[in-house]
N, C-alpha and C positions, 0 to 999 in steps of 0.2 A: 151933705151929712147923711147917714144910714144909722142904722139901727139895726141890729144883731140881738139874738135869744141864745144865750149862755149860760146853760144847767139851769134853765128854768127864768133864767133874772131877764133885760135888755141892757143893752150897751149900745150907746151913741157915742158916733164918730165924729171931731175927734176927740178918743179917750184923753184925758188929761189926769196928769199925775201933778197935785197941789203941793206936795213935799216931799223926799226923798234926798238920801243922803247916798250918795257915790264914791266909790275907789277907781282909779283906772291905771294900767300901767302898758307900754310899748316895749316891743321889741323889734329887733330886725332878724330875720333870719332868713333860709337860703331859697332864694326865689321861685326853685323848681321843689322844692317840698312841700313850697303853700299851692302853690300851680296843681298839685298835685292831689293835696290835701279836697280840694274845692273845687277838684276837674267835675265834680257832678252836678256843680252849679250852673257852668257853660260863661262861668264870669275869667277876669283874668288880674290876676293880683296887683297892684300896682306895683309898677319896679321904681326900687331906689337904688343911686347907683349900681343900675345895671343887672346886679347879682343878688339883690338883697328885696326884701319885703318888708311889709309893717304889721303886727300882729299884734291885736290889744287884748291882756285878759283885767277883769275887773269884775267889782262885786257892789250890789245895790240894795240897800236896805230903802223899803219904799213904806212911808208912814201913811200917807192920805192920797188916795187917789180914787178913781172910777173903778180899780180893779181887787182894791180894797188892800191892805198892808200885808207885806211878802218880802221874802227876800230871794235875790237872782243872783247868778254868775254869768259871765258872759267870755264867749271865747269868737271874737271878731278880724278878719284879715279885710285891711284895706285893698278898699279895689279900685279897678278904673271903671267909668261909668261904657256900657255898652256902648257901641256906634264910635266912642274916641278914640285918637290914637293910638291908645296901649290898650283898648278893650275891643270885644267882639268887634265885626266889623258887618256883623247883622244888625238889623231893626232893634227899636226899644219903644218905647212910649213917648208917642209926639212929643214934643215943646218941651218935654223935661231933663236934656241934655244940654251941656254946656262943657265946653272944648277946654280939656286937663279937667273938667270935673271926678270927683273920687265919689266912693259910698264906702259903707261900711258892709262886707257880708258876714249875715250872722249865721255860725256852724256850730255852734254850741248855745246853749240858751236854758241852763236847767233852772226850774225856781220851786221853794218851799209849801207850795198852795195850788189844791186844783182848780179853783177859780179863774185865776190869772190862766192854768195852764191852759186850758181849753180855749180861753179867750185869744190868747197869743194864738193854738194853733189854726182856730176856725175863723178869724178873722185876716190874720194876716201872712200865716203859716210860717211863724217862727215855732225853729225846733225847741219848745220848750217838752220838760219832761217833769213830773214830781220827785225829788228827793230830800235828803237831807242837807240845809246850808244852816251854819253858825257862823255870825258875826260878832266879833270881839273888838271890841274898842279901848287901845290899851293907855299908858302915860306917854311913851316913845312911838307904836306903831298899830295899826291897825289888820286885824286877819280876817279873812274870809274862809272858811271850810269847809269842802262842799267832799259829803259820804253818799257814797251808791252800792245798795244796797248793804250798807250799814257798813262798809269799808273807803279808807280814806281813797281818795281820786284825785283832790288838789288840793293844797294848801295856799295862801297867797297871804304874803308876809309884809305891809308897806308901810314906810318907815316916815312920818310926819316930816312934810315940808315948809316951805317958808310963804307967805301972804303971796299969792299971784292972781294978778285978773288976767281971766279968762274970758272972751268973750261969747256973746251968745251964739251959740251955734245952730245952724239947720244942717240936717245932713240928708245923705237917701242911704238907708236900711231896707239892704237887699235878704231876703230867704229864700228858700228853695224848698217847701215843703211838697210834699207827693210828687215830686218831677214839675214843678211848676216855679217859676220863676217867679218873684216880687218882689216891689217896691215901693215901700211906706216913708212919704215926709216925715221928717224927726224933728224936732224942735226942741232945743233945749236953754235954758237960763241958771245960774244960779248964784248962790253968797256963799260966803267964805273958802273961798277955792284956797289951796295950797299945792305947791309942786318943786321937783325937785330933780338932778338927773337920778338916776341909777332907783337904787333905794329898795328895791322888794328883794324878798326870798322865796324863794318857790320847793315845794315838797310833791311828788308827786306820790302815786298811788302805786295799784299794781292793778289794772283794770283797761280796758278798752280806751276810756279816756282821755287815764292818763297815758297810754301809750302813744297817741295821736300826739301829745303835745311833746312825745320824747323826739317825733319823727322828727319836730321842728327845731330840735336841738332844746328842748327844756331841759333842767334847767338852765339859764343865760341869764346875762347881766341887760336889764333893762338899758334903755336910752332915757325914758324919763319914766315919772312915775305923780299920783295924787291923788288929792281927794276935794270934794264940792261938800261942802256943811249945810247948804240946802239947796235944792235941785227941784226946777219946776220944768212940767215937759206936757210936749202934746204929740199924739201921733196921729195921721190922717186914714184914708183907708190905704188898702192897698191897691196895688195898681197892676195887674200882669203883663210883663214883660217877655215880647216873644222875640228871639232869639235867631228863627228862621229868617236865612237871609231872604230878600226882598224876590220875587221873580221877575227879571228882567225882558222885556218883550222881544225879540229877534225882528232885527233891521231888516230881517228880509223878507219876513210875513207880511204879505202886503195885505191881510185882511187887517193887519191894526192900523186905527185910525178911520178903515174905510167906512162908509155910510153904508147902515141898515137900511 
């Protein structure tokens, strides 16, 4: 456990979020867009069929937690974990791979509140940023709307599904704040999960943003889509991940090995 000074307050690791309500939805789109997208991560997208990737965007209304109540967007492309077969083929952090293991990298991470945002970037160095998110919860579906600088950037349109258990997840949540690699255990639980295929509508903007998510072919028809009615999470610290492959000693150097 550590402890962190955040505009004055502490935060002890790990932060845990006691409530929070969640939207998430998938997509697949074309493998060398996200590859592309997230060539400055030094990560490698995980491939589906070959030609295709997985990109989650979703939105989180957070009630009670350590970083105190806020709302987030998140724009996430599944990866492969470094050192495995479809990922880097450099170093990572000891002990914490496992063979076909995924993460999630986070490329996008804007949230409503400076509190969280600072905490997110000096902690863990997720790209968060402060703007404006409004969250609507309607009879049929639920939106998320996330304005930069006071004009729209995304909308996200997701359409109430049917009772689904979900199980608890850990995952690793990778970032790449200032040229640095990281990776934070994620932990999550929750109640009333619902899911569905297809099911959102997406709007984008005319801004930076949203042009990033046209690169990826937005808008597209989801693969699935949901939401968690309560959501408890913990994240640990982070962990830097380096990326430089290993330097291997030359068999022919006969001082390695030799006696001082």
């Amino acid at each position: 456990m550590a402890t962190y000074e955040v505009l004055g307050s502490q935060v002890s690791t790990p932060v845990e979020i006691r409530d929070a309500r969640s939207w998430f939805s998938t997509f697949a789109v074309p493998l060398e867009s996200a590859r592309d997208l997230i060539s400055y991560s030094g990560l490698e997208p995980s491939p589906m069929m070959g030609k295709r990737a997985l990109v989650s965007l979703g939105f989180v209304r957070y009630v009670d937690g350590d970083l105190g109540p806020y709302h987030e967007v998140v724009v996430a492309v599944i990866v492969s974990a470094p050192g495995t077969a479809n990922g880097s083929s450099a170093g990572t952090v000891p002990g914490k791979k496992k063979s076909g293991e995924t993460g999630a990298f986070i490329h996008q991470l804007p949230v409503n509140q400076p509190f969280t945002c600072e905490a997110g970037r000096s902690i863990w160095g997720f790209p968060k940023f402060v703007t404006d998110i409004e969250i609507d919860e309607g009879v049929h579906r639920d939106t998320g709307t996330l304005k930069i600088d006071g004009e729209l950037a995304l909308k996200i349109s997701i359409a109430h599904g049917v009772p689904t258990r979900l199980p608890d997840t850990s995952l690793a949540a990778y970032s790449c704040g200032d040229g640095v690699l990281r990776r934070t255990e994620w932990r999550l639980d929750g109640e009333g999960s619902r899911g569905r295929p297809g099911g959102v509508k997406i709007e984008l903007g005319n801004n930076a943003f949203a042009d990033e998510l046209r690169v990826l072919g937005f808008p597209r028809r989801a693969l699935m889509s949901g939401s968690m009615r309560r959501v408890r999470m913990t994240f640990g610290d982070a962990e830097i991940v380096d990326l430089k492959p290993a330097s291997n000693p030359d068999p022919s150097d006969s001082t390695v090995g030799a006696s001082k």
